[in-house]
C-alpha positions as CSV (number, residue, x, y, z in Angstrom):
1,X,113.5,52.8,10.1
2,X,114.7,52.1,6.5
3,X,111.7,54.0,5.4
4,X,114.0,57.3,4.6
5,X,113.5,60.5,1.7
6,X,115.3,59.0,-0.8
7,X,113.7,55.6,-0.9
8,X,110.4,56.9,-0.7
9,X,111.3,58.9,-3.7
10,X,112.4,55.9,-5.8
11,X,110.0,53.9,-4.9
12,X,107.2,56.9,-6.0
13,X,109.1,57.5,-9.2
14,X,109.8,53.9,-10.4
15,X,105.8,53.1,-9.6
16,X,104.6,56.5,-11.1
17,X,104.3,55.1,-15.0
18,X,102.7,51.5,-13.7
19,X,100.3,54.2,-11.3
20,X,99.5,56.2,-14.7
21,X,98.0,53.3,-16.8
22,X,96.6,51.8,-13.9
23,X,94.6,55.4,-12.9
24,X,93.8,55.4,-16.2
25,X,92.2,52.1,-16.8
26,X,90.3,52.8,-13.5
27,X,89.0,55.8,-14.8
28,X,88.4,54.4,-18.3
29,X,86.0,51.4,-16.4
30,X,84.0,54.5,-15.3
31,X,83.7,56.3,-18.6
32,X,85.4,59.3,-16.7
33,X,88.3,61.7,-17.8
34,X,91.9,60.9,-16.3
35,X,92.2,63.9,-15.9
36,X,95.5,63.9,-13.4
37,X,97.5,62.9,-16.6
38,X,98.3,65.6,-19.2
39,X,98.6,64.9,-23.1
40,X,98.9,66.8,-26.0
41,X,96.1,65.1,-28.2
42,X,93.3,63.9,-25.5
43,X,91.5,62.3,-28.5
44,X,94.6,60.1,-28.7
45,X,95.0,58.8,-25.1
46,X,95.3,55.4,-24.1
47,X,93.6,54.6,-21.2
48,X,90.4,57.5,-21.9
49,X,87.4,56.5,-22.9
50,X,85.9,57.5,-26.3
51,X,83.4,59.6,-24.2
52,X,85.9,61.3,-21.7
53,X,87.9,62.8,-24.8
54,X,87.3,66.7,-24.9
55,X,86.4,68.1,-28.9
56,X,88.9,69.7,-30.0
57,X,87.9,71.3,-33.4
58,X,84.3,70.9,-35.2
59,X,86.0,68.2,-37.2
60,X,86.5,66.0,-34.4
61,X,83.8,62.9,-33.8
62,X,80.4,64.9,-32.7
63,X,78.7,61.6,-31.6
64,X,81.0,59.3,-30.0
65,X,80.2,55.5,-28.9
66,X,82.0,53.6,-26.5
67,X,81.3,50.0,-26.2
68,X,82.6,49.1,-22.6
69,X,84.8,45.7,-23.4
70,X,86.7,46.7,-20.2
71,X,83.6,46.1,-18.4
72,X,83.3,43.1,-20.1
73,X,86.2,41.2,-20.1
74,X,86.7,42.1,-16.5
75,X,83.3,40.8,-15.7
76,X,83.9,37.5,-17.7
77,X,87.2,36.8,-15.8
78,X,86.5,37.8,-12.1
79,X,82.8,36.0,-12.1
80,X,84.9,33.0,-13.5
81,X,87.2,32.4,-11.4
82,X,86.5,34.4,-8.2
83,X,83.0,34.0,-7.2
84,X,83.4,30.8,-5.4
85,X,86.6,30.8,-3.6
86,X,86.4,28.2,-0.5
87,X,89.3,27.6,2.0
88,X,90.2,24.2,3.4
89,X,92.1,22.3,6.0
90,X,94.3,19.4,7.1
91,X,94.1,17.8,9.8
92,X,96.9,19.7,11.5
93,X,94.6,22.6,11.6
94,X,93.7,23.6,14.9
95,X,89.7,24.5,15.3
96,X,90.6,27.9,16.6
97,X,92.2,28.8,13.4
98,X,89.6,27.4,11.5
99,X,86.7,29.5,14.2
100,X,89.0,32.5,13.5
101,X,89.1,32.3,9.4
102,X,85.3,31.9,9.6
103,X,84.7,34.7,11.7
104,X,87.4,37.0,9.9
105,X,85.5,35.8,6.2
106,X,82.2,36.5,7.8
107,X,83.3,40.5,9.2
108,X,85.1,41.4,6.2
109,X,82.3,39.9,4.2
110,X,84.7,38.0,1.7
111,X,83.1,37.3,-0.9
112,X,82.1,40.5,-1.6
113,X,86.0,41.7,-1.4
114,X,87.0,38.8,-3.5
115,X,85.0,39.7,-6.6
116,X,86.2,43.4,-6.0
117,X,89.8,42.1,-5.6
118,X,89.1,40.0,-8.8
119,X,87.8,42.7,-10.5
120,X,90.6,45.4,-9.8
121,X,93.3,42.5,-10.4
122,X,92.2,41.7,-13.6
123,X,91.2,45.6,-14.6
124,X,94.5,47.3,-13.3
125,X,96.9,44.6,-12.7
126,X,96.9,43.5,-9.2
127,X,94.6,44.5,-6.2
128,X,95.8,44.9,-2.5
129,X,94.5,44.1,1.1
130,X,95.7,45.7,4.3
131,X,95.5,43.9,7.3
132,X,95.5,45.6,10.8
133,X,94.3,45.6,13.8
134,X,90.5,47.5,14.4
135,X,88.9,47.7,18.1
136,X,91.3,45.0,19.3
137,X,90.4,42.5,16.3
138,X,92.1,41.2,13.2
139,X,90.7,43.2,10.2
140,X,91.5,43.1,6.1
141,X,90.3,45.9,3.8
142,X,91.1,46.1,0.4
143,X,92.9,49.5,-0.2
144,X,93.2,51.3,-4.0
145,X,95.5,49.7,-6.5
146,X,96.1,53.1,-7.7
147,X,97.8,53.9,-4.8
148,X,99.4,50.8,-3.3
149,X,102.6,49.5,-3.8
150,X,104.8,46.6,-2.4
151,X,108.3,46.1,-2.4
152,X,109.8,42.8,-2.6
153,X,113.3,41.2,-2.3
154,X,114.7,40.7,-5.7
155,X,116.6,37.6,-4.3
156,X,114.2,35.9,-2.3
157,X,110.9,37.9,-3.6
158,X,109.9,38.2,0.0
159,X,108.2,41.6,0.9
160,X,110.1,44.2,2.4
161,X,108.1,47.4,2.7
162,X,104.4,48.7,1.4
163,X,103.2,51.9,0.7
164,X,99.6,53.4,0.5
165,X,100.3,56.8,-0.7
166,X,98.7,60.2,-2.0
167,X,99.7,63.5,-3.7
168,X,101.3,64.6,-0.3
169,X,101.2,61.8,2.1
170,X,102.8,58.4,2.5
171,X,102.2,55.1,4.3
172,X,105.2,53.4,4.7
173,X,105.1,49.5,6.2
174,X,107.8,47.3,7.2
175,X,107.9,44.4,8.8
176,X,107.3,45.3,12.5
177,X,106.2,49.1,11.8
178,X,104.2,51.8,10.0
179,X,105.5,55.5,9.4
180,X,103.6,58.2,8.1
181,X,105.8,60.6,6.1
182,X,104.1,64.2,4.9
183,X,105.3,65.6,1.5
184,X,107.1,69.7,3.2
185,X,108.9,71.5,0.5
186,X,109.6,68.7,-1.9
187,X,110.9,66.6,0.9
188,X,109.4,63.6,2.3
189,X,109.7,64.2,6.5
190,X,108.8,61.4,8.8
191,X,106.1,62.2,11.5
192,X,104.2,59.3,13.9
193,X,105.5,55.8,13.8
194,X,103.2,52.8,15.3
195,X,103.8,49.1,15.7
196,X,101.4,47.9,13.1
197,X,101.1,44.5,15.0
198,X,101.3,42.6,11.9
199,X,104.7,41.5,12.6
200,X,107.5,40.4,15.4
201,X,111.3,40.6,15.7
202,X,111.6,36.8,15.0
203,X,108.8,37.4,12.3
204,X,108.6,40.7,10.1
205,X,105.8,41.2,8.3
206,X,104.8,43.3,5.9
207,X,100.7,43.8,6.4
208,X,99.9,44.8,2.9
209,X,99.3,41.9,0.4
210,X,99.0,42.3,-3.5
211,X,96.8,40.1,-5.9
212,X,98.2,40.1,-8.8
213,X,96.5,39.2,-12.2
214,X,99.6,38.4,-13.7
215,X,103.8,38.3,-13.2
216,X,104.3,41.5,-14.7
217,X,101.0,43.4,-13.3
218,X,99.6,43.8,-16.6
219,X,95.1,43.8,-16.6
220,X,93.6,41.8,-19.0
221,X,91.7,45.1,-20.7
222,X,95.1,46.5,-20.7
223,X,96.4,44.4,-23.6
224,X,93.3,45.5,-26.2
225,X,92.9,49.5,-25.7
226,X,94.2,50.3,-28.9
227,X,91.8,47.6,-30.4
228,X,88.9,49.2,-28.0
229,X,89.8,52.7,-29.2
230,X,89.5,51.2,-32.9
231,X,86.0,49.6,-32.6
232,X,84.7,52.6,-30.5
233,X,86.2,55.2,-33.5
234,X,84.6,53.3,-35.9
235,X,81.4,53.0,-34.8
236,X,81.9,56.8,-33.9
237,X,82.6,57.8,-37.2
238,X,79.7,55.2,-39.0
239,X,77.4,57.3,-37.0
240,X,78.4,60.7,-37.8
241,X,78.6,59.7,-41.2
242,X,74.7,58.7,-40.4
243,X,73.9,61.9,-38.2
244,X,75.5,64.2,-41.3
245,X,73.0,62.0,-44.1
246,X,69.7,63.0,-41.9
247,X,71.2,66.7,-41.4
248,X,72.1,66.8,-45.4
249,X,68.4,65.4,-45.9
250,X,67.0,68.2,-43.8
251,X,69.1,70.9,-45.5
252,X,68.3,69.6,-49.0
253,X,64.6,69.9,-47.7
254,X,64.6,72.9,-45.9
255,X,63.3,71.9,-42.9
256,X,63.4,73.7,-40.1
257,X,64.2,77.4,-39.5
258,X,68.2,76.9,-38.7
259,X,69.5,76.3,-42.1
260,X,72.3,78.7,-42.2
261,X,73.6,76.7,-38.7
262,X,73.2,73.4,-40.2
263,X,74.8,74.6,-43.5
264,X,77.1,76.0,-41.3
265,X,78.0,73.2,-39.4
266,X,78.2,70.7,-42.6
267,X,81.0,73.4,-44.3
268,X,83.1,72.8,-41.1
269,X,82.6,69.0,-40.9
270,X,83.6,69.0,-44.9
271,X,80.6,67.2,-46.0
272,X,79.2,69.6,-48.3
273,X,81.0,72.4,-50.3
274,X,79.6,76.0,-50.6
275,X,80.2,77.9,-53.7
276,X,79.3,81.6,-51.5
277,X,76.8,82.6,-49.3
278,X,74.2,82.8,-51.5
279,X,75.6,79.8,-53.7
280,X,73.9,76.6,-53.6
281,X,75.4,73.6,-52.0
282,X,77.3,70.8,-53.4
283,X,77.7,67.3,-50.7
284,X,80.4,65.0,-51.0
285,X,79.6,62.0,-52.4
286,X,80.8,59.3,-49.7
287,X,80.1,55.5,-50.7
288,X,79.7,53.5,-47.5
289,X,80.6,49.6,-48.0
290,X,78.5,47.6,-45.0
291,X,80.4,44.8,-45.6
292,X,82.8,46.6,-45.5
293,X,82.4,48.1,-41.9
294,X,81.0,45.1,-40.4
295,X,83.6,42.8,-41.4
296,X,86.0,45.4,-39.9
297,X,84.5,46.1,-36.8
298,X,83.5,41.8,-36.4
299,X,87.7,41.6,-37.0
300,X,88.1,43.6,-34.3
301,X,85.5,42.8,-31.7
302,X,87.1,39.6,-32.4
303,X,90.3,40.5,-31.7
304,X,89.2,42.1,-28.7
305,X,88.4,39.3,-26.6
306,X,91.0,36.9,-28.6
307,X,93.7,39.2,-27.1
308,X,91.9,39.6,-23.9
309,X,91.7,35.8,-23.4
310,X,87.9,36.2,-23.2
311,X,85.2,35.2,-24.4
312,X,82.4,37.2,-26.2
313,X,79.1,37.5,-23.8
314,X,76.9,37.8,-27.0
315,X,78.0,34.1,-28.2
316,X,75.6,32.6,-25.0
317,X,73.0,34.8,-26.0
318,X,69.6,33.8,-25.6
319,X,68.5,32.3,-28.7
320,X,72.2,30.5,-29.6
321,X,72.8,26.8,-28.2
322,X,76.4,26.4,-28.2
323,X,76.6,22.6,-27.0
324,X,79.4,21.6,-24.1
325,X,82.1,21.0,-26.4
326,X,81.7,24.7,-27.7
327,X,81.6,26.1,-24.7
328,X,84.5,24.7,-23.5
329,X,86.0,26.0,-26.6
330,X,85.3,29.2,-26.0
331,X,86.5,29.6,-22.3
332,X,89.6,27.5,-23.2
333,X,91.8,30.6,-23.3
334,X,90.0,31.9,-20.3
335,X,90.6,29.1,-18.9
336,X,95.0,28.7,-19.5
337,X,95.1,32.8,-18.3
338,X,93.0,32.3,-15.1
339,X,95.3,29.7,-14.1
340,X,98.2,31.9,-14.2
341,X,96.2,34.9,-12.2
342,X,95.0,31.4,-9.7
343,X,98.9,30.6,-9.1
344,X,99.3,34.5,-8.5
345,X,96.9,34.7,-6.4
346,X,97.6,31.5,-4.0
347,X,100.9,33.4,-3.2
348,X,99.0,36.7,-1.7
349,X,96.9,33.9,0.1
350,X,99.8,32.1,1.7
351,X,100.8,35.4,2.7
352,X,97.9,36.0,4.2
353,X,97.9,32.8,6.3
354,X,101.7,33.5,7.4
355,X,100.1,36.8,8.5
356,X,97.1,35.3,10.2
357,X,99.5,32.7,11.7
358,X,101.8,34.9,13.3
359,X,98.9,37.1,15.2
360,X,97.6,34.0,16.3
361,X,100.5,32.6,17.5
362,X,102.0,35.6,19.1
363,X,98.9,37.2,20.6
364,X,96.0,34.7,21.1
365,X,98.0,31.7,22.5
366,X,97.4,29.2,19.5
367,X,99.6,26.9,19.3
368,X,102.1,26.5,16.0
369,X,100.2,24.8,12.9
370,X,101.3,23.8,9.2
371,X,99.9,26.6,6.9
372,X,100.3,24.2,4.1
373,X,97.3,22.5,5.3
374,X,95.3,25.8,4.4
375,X,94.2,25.7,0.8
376,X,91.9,27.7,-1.4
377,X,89.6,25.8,-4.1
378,X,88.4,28.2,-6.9
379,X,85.6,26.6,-8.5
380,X,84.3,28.1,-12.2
381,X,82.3,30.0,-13.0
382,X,81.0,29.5,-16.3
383,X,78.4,30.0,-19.1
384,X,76.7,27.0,-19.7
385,X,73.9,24.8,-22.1
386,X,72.2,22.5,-19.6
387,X,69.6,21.5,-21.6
388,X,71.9,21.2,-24.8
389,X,74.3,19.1,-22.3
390,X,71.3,16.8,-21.6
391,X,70.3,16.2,-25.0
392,X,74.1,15.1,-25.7
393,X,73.8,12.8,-23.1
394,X,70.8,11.4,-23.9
395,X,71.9,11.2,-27.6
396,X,75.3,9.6,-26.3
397,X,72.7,6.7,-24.9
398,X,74.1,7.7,-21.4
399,X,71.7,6.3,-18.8
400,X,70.9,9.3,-16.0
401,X,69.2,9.7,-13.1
402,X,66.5,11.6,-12.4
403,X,68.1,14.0,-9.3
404,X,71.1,14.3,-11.9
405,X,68.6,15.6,-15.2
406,X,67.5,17.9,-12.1
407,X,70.5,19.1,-11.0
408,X,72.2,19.5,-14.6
409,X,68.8,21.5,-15.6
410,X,69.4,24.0,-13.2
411,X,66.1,23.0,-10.7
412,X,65.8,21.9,-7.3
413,X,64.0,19.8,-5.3
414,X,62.8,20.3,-2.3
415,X,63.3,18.5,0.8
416,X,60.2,17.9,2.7
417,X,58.4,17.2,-0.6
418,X,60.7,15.0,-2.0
419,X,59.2,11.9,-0.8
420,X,55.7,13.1,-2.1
C-alpha cells in the first residue's frame, strides 16, 4: 500500500497549520480554550475567544464580552442554503437507486447531517463524510473536520487517499483499502489492513468525501476574527471602564467594609493615584465620547458581516419592515458566496453518487445508470417581509388570489375545511 511513514508524515505536517485554525475556530464556536496550541500572549490569539483568554496581570480586561458573530454568520449561511437540499432524477434512473437513496437519506437522517455539514463547512472550511459499510448496509457519517484530510491529484484533482487521524493513530484510505498505522517511537508502523468495500480494481475509490465552503478551505468566520476580537475588546474595555466608575463611586463613598481591596485594586488597574497609604486618592480623569464608541463599534459590527458575506440578524428584527427589495439587498452577498460553497459542494455530491454507484453496481446487481441524471436542488433559506411583500403587491395594483395572499402570509389552509 502507498500508505507508507514518510507520506503519512507529509501529509500530517503540510495539514498541521490548516488543522490549527480549524481546531481553533471549533473551539472558538464553543467559547472554549484551544488549548492544544501554545502562544506566548493568550490575550492575543486568533482563533480564542475573548472569554477563553487566561488574565495575565491585574491590568488585563477583568470583564470580558464576547459577542458570538461565529455563531452567527455560520447560522445565517448554513440555514440558507442547506436546510432544504432535495435530490432528483432523470429518467435513466433506475427505481432501485432511487429506493436505495431514500432509504440511505432516511437512516443517516440527512437533513440533520446536512445542516451539521453546512455548519462545519462554513465554520472550519470544509466538512467530511465517511462512507462504509455497517451490519452489511451502506452507511455515511460525518467524521471531524479537525481531523480529516483528503488528498487529491494535482493533475486530475481526483482523490487519492484520506486520512482520519489522532495524536497517535492514523486512518489511511485508498481506493480499494484502509490501513491503520499506530504512531511507535516517532515512527508511523502499519498494523491491520481491510478492504473498505468502497472501491474495485476497475474502480478505486476513496470513501471519504470533503464539503468544502470554499476553493482554498477558508470558513466564512475565518475571514473577520481580528474584526471579532476588536468589537469584543471594545465592548470589554467600555465595561471595565463602567465597572471601575461604580467601584470609584463606592470608594469615594465608603461603602462597604473592603476599601483598602478596592483601593487596592483601582492602584493596580491605574485608575486612581495614591499619594501613601494614608494619603487620599486622586482618579484619573477619563472622558468617554459615546459617539465615539458607538460609531466605532457600528463600523465594525458592520464590517463584520460585510467581510463575512452575511447579513446582520438584528436588521429583521421584530419591529423593522425591510420591504423585498431590501431584503434581497441584504442577502445579495450571501447570496454570490453561497453559490461558490453550492458549486463546492455539488462536487462532494457527485462523489458521492460515483461512490453509491459503484456498490450498487458491483454488489447489489443494479444495472449501470447515468449519475448525471442525479441532481441536488438547494432551495433558500431566507429572512423574509410577507406582509410588507403583500402590501407592495397590492400597491403595484397586482391582482392576487386568495390561496396565494395565504400562502405568501405564511398560513395554511386546511384540506377538509377548505370547501366550508
Amino acid at each position: 500500500m502507498p500508505g507508507s511513514n514518510e507520506l503519512i508524515k507529509e501529509v500530517l505536517e503540510s495539514v498541521s497549520k490548516r488543522d490549527s485554525i480549524a481546531y481553533g475556530m471549533s473551539q472558538r464556536s464553543k467559547l472554549e480554550a484551544a488549548g492544544r496550541f501554545t502562544w506566548n500572549d493568550p490575550r492575543e490569539a486568533d482563533g480564542v475567544p475573548i472569554l477563553a483568554r487566561r488574565k495575565i496581570s491585574d491590568t488585563d480586561l477583568n470583564q470580558r464580552i464576547h459577542v458570538p458573530f461565529d455563531r452567527m454568520i455560520s447560522t445565517n449561511k448554513a440555514g440558507y442554503f442547506a436546510a432544504d437540499i432535495t435530490i432528483t432524477y432523470g429518467d435513466g434512473v433506475p427505481d432501485q437507486v432511487k429506493a436505495f437513496y431514500k432509504s440511505l437519506y432516511e437512516r443517516a437522517r440527512w437533513r440533520g447531517m446536512t445542516l451539521s455539514l453546512a455548519d462545519s463547512s462554513v465554520t472550519q472550511g470544509a466538512a467530511y463524510i465517511l462512507c462504509s459499510i455497517e451490519d452489511g448496509e451502506f452507511w455515511v457519517s460525518q467524521s471531524p473536520s479537525i481531523s480529516t484530510k483528503v488528498i487529491y491529484d494535482k493533475r486530475t484533482h481526483k482523490p487519492l487517499y484520506g486520512l482520519r487521524y489522532g495524536r497517535d493513530i492514523v486512518e489511511f484510505y485508498d481506493g480499494m483499502e484502509m490501513t491503520v498505522y499506530h504512531l511507535k517511537d516517532g515512527i508511523w508502523t502499519p498494523g491491520e489492513t481491510v478492504l473498505h468495500g468502497m472501491g474495485t480494481a476497475s474502480r478505486p475509490m476513496v470513501p471519504i468525501i470533503e464539503f468544502r465552503n470554499s476553493p482554498d478551505r477558508i470558513g466564512n468566520p475565518e475571514r473577520v476574527i481580528t474584526l471579532c476580537d476588536a468589537y469584543d475588546v471594545s465592548m470589554s474595555d467600555l465595561s471595565n471602564e463602567l465597572a471601575a466608575l461604580r467601584l470609584s463611586y463606592l470608594l469615594l463613598k465608603g461603602l462597604g467594609e473592603r476599601a483598602d481591596v478596592v483601593k487596592k485594586q483601582l492602584k493596580d488597574a491605574g485608575v486612581i493615584i495614591i499619594d501613601s497609604d494614608n494619603g487620599d486618592a486622586r482618579f484619573i480623569t477619563k472622558n468617554l465620547n459615546p459617539e465615539a464608541v458607538r460609531l466605532l463599534q457600528d463600523n465594525l459590527r458592520s464590517l463584520i458581516f460585510e467581510g463575512a458575506s452575511s447579513y446582520d440578524p438584528t436588521s429583521f428584527a421584530e419591529g423593522s419592515s425591510p420591504t423585498a427589495y431590501e431584503v434581497s439587498q441584504r442577502l445579495a452577498a450571501l447570496e454570490m458566496d453561497t453559490n461558490i460553497t453550492v458549486g463546492q459542494w455539488d462536487e462532494g455530491f457527485r462523489q458521492l453518487d460515483y461512490i453509491i454507484q459503484t456498490y450498487l453496481t458491483t454488489f447489489t446487481g443494479v444495472s449501470d445508470y447515468p449519475i448525471w441524471e442525479i441532481d441536488r436542488i438547494y432551495r433558500r433559506t431566507a429572512p423574509k417581509n410577507d406582509i410588507s411583500a403583500l402590501v407592495e403587491a397590492r400597491n403595484a395594483g397586482l391582482n392576487l388570489s386568495n390561496e396565494t395572499k395565504i400562502e405568501l402570509s405564511g398560513l395554511q389552509i386546511d384540506p377538509d375545511e377548505e370547501a366550508l
